[in-house]
C-alpha positions as CSV (number, residue, x, y, z in Angstrom):
1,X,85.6,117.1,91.4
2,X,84.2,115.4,94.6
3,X,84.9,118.0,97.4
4,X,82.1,119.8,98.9
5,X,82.7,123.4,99.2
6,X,82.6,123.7,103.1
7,X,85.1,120.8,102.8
8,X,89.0,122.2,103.5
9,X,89.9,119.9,101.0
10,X,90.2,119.9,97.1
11,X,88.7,116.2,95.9
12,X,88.8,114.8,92.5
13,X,88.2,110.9,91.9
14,X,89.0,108.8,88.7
15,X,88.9,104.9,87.8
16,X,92.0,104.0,87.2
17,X,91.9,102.5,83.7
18,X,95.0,101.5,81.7
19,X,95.6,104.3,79.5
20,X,98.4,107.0,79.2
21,X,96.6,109.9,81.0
22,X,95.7,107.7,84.2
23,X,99.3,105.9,83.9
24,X,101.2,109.7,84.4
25,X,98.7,110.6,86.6
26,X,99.4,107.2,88.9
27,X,102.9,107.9,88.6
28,X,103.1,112.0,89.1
29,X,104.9,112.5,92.6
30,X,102.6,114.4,95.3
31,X,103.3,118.3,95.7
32,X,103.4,118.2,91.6
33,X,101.6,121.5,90.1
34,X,98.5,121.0,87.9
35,X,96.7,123.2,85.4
36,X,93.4,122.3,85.8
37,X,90.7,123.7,83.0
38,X,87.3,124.1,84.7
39,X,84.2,121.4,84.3
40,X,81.9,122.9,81.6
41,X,78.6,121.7,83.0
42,X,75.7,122.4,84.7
43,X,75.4,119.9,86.8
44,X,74.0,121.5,89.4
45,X,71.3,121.3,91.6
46,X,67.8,123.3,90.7
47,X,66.9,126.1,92.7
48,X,62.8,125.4,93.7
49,X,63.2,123.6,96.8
50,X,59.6,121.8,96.5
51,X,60.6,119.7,94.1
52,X,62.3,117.1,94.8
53,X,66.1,115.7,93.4
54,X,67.0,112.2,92.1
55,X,70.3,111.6,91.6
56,X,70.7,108.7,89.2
57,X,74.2,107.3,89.5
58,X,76.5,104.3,88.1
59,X,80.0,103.5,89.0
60,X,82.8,106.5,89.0
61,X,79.7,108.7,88.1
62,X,78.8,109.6,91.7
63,X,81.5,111.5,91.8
64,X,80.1,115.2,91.1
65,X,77.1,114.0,92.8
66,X,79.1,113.5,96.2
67,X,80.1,117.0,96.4
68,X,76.4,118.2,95.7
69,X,74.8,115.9,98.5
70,X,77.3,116.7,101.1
71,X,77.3,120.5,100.4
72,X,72.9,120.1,100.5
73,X,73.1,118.1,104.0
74,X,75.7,120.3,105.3
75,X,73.9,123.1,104.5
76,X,70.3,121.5,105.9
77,X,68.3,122.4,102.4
78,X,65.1,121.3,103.6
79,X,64.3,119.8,99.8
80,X,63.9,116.0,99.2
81,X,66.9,114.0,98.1
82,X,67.2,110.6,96.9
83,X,70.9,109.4,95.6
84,X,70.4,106.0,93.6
85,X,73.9,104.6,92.8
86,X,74.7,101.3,90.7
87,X,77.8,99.1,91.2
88,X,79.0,95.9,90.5
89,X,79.8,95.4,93.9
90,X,80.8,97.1,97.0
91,X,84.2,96.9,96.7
92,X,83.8,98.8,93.4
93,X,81.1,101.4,94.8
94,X,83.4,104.8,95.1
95,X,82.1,107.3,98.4
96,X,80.1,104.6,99.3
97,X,80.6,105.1,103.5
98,X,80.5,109.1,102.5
99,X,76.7,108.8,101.2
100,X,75.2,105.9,103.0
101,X,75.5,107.6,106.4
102,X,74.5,111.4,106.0
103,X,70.3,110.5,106.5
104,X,71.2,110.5,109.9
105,X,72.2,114.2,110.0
106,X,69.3,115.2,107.2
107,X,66.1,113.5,107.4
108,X,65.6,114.4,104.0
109,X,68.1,112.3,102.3
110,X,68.0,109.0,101.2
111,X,70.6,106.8,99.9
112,X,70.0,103.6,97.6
113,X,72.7,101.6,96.7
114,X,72.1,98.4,93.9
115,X,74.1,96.1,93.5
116,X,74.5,94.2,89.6
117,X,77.7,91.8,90.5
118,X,77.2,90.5,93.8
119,X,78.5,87.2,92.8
120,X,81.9,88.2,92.4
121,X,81.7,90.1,95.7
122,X,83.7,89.0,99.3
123,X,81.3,91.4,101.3
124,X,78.0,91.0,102.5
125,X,74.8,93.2,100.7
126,X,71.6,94.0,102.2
127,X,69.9,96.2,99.8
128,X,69.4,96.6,96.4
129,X,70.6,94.0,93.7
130,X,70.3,94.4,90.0
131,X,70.0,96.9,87.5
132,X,68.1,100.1,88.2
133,X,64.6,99.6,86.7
134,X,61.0,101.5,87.0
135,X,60.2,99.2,89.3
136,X,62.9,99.9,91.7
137,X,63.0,103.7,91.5
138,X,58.9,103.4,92.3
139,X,59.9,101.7,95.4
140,X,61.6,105.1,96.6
141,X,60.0,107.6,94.4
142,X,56.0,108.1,94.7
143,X,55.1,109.7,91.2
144,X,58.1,109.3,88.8
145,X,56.9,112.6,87.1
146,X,57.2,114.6,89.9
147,X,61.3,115.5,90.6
148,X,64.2,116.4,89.0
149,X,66.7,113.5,87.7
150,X,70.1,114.1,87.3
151,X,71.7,111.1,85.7
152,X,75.4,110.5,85.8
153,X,77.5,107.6,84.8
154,X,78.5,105.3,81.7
155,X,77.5,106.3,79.0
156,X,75.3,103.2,78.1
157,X,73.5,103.6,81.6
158,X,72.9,107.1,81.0
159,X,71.0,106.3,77.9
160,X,69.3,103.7,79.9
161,X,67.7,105.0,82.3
162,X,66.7,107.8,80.6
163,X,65.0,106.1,78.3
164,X,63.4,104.3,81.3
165,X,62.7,107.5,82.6
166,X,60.7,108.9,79.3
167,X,59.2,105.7,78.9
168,X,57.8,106.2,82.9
169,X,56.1,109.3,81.3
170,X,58.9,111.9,83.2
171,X,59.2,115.0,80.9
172,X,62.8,115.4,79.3
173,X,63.2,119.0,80.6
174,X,62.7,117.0,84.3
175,X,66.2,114.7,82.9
176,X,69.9,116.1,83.6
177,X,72.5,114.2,82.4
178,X,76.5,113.7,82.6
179,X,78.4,111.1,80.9
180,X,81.8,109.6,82.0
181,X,83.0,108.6,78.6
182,X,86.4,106.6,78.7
183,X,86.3,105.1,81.9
């Protein structure tokens, strides 16, 4: 699910892939009715507003995390939060106009985007490039050990960086993570 809650309305994103789910669901004429089954998560955000929260994010994982963001800068949570989200390129980079822009209307958000196929891409790139690394998230992030991660993605970059995470000394009960199996 993507939608905020103070948005009118209901959001859900996928990657298109080729498989039989995503080809009836491509197909499925609008108005059709859906039983949905709930997310079984908890990917939600932590409650102690002095620590800060560093969303992690890689391709069609951003997706949970969009609805989180918008719902904290619409609600003005004075807490500190950093979204970090990995694409091949722009073209591929899902919400990508939604979460680059809200800093304006929250001082307290900041939005990363990197970059890791910029050869392939027709559109210009002024930030990040590459895969995310210690050395990058130090750029945005004082003292690694200090806030909450919540990593979403693939499931090989969630194992990444959270092994880039424990090996930057962050304590695993600081490390949330969701993976997007599949896509």
């Amino acid at each position: 699910m993507a939608s905020a809650p103070y948005e009118d309305d209901l959001m859900s994103a996928t990657r298109m892939r080729d498989t039989a789910f995503k080809r009836v669901l491509k197909t499925m004429p609008l108005g059709t009715e859906l039983t949905l089954d709930a997310p079984y998560g908890s990917f939600t955000l932590h409650n102690n507003a002095a620590i800060s929260a560093v969303f992690v994010t890689g391709g069609i994982g951003v997706t949970p995390v969009r609805s989180i963001v918008l719902q904290a800068i619409h609600d003005q949570v004075a807490r500190r939060i950093i979204l970090i989200d990995s694409n091949k390129r722009p073209e591929d980079a899902a919400f990508l106009n939604d979460l680059n822009k809200p800093h304006e209307k929250n001082p307290h958000y900041t939005f990363v985007g990197t970059m890791t196929g910029m050869e392939k891409s027709n559109r210009e790139w002024h930030e990040e490039i590459g895969h995310m690394t210690k050395a990058m998230l130090s750029k945005y992030i004082d003292d690694l050990a200090v806030p909450i991660f919540y990593i979403a993605g693939p499931q090989g970059m969630v194992a990444s960086m959270r092994k880039v995470l424990t090996e930057s000394g962050v304590n695993d009960d600081n490390i949330r993570t969701e993976e997007f199996t599949g896509y």
